[in-house]
C-alpha positions as CSV (number, residue, x, y, z in Angstrom):
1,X,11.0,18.8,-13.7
2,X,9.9,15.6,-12.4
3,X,8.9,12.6,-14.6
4,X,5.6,12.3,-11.5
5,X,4.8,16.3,-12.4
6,X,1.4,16.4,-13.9
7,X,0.4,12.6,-13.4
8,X,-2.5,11.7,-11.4
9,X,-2.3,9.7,-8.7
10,X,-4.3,7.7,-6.3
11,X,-3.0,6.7,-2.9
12,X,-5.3,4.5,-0.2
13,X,-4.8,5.2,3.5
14,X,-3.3,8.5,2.8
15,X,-4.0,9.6,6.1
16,X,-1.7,8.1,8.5
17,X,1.9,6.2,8.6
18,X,3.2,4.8,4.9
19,X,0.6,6.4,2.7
20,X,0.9,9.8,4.0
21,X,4.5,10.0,3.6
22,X,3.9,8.4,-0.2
23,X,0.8,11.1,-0.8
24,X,3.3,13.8,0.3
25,X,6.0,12.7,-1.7
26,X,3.8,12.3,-4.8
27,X,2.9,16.1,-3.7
28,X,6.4,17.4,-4.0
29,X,7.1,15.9,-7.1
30,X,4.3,17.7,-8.6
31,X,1.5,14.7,-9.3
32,X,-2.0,15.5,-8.5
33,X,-3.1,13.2,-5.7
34,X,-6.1,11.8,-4.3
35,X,-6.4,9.9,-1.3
36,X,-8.8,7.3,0.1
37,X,-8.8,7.3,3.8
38,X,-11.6,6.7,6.7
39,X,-10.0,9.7,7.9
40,X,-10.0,12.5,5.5
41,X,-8.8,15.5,7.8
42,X,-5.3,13.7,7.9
43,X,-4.2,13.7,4.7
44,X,-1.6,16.1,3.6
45,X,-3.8,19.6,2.4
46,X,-2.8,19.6,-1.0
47,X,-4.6,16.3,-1.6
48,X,-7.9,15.7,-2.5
49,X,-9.8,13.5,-0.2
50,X,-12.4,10.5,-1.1
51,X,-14.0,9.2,2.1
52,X,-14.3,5.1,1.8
53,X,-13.7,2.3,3.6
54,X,-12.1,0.3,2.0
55,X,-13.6,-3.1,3.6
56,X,-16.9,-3.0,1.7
57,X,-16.7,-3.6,-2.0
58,X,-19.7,-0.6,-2.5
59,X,-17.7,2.0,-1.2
60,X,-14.7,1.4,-3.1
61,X,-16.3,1.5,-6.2
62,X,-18.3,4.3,-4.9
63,X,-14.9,6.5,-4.3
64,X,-13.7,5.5,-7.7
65,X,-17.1,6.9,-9.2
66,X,-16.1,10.2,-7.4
67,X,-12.6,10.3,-8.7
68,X,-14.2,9.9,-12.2
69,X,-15.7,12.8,-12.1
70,X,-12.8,14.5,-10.7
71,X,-10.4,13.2,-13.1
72,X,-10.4,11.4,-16.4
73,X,-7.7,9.2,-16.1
74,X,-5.6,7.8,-13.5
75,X,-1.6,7.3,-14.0
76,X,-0.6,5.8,-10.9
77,X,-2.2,3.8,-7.9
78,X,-0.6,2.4,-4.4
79,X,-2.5,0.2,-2.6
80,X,-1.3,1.0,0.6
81,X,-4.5,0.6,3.4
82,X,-3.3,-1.9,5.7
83,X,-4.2,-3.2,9.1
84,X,-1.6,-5.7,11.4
85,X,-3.6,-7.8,14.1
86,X,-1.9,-9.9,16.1
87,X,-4.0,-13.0,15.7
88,X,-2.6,-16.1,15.8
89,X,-4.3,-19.3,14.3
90,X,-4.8,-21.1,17.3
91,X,-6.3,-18.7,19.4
92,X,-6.9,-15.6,16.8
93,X,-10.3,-13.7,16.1
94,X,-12.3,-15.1,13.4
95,X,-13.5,-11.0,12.7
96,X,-10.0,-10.1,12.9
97,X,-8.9,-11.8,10.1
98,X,-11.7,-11.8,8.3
99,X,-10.8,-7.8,8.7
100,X,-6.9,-8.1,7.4
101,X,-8.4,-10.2,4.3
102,X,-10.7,-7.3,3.2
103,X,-8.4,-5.0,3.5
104,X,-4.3,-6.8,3.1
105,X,-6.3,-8.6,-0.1
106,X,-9.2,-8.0,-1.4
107,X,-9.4,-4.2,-1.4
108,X,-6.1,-5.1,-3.5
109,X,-7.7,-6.5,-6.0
110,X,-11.0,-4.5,-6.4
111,X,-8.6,-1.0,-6.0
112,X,-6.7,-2.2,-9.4
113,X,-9.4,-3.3,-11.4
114,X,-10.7,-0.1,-11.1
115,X,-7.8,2.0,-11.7
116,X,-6.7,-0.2,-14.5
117,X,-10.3,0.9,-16.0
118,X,-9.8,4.5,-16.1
119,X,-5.5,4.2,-16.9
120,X,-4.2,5.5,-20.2
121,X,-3.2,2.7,-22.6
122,X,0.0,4.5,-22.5
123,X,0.7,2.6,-19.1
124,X,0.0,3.3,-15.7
125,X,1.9,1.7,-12.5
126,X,0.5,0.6,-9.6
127,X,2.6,0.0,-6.3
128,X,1.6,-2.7,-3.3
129,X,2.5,-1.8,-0.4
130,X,3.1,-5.5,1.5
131,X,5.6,-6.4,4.3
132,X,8.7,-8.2,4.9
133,X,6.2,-11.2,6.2
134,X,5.1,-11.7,2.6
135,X,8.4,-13.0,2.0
136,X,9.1,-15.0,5.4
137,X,6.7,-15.9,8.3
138,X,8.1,-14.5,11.7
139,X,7.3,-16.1,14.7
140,X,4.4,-13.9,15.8
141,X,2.8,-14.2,11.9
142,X,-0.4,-15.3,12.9
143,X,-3.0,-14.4,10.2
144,X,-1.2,-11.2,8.8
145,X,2.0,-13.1,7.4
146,X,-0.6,-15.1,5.3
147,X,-2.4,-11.8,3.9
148,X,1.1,-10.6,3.4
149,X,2.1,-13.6,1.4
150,X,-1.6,-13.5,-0.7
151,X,-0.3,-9.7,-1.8
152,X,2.3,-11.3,-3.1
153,X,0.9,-13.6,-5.5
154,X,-2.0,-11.4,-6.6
155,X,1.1,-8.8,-7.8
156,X,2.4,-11.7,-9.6
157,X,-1.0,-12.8,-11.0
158,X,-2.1,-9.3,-11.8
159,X,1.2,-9.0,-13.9
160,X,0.6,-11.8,-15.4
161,X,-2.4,-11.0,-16.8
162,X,-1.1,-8.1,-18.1
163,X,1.7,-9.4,-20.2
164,X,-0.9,-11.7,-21.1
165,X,-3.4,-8.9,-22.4
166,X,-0.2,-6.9,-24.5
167,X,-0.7,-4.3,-21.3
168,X,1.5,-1.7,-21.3
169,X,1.0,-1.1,-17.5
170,X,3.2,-2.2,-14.8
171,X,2.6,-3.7,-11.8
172,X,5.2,-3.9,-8.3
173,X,5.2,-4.2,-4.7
174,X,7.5,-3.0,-1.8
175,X,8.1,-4.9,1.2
176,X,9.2,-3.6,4.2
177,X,10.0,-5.0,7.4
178,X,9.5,-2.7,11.0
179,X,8.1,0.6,10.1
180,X,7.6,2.9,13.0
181,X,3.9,4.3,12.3
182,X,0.4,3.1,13.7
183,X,0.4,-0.1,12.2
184,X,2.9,-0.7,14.8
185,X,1.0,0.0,17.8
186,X,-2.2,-2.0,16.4
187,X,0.4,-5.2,16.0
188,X,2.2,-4.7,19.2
189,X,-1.8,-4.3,20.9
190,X,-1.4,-5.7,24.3
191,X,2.1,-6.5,24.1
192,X,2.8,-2.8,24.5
193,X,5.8,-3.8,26.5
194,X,7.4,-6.0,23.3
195,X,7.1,-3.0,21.2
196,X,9.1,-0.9,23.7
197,X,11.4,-3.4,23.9
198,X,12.2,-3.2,20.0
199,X,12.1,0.6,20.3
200,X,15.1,0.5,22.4
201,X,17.3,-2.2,20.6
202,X,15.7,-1.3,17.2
203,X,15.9,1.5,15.1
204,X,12.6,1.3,12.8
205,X,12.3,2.4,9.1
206,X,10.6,5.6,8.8
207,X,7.8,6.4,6.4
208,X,9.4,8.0,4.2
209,X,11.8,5.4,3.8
210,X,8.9,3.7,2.3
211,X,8.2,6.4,0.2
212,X,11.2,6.9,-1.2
213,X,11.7,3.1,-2.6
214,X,8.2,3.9,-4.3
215,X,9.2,6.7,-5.7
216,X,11.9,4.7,-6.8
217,X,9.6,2.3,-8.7
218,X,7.2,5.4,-9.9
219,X,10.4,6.9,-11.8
220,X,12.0,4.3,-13.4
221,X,11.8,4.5,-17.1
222,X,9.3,3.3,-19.0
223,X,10.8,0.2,-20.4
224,X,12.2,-0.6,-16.6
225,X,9.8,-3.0,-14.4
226,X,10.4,-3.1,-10.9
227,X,9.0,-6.6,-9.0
228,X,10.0,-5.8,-6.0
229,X,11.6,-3.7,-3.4
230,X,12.1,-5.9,-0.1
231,X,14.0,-3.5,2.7
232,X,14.5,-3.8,6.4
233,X,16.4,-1.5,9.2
234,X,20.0,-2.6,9.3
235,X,19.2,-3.3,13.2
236,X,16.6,-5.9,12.2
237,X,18.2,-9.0,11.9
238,X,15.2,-11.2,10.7
């Protein structure tokens, strides 16, 4: 048996790329898993569905008032809801990244306060899903590598806090570089040539790849806390 069978967990954009893969890993390890998505008809059927989007502070804590009545507690959350622009600083859209900070940072934040708020003092774990840019800025990093970066500290502040409080729960992140899902198309917008390009010489992570090296971090005993898990194909050179 599983040390995820019976937990509850909550996974955000569970209906494409990364967070499906993680919602149907939970799945086959026996949690119970809800997912917030825009689009609810995509996540895997044995999950429940919360409708929210997850750029407007309301809604969030609207879905979370629907998971309480669906579930007590909550063991386990991954903040996985994403979106990749590629908007540089020069010549970027101000609505673009105004769009990546809702949802890279600050849908970070408000997700865990409110899972924190209905975790068992036993400890729960919560995963952020960031990117290989929150640990280096490419040459293309634009506004993204910055949200990236922010993830970064706020799972180091978050744990921080934690200690501070005597909190049994744990806080990590996994960081990623390429992943082939449709992040990757929405980066590579209008440089659809580019992305075909690293197709060919490339061979991407997977997102289950991803899923995996959570599951990883979900499983680790109880007195073992994971920071973070930083991976990359072994044809990405940077």
């Amino acid at each position: 048996m599983s040390m995820l069978t019976g937990k509850v967990a909550l996974v955000t954009g569970a209906s494409s790329g990364i967070g499906h893969a993680i919602a149907e890993a939970l799945l086959e390890r026996g949690a119970t898993v809800f997912g917030l998505c825009r689009k609810i008809g995509k996540i895997p059927e044995a999950a429940t569905p919360i409708s929210c989007d997850v750029r407007n502070p309301e809604r969030i804590a609207h879905a979370f008032e629907i998971l309480r009545h669906a579930t007590p507690t909550l063991d386990i959350l991954v903040n996985n809801a994403g979106i990749a622009y590629l908007s540089s600083l020069l010549e970027g859209e101000v609505k673009e990244w105004n769009e990546m900070w809702e949802v890279n940072v600050r849908a970070v934040a408000i997700c865990s306060q409110h899972a924190l708020r209905m975790m068992n003092p036993e400890g729960g774990r919560i995963v952020n899903v960031s990117s290989l840019s929150g640990h280096r800025v490419p040459p293309t990093g634009g506004f993204y590598a910055p949200t990236k970066f922010a993830v970064k500290g706020l799972t180091e502040s978050l744990r921080n806090e934690l200690k501070a409080a005597n909190s049994l729960h744990q806080i990590a992140s996994v960081s990623p570089g390429f992943v082939d899902t449709p992040l990757v198309n929405t980066y590579f917008r209008g440089r659809e040539e580019d992305l075909s390009t690293l197709r060919e010489s490339t061979r991407m992570l997977e997102a289950r790849d991803i899923a995996r090296s959570v599951l990883h971090i979900l499983e680790a005993p109880a007195h073992v806390e994971i920071g973070d898990v930083v991976l990359r194909s072994v044809d990405q050179k940077v």
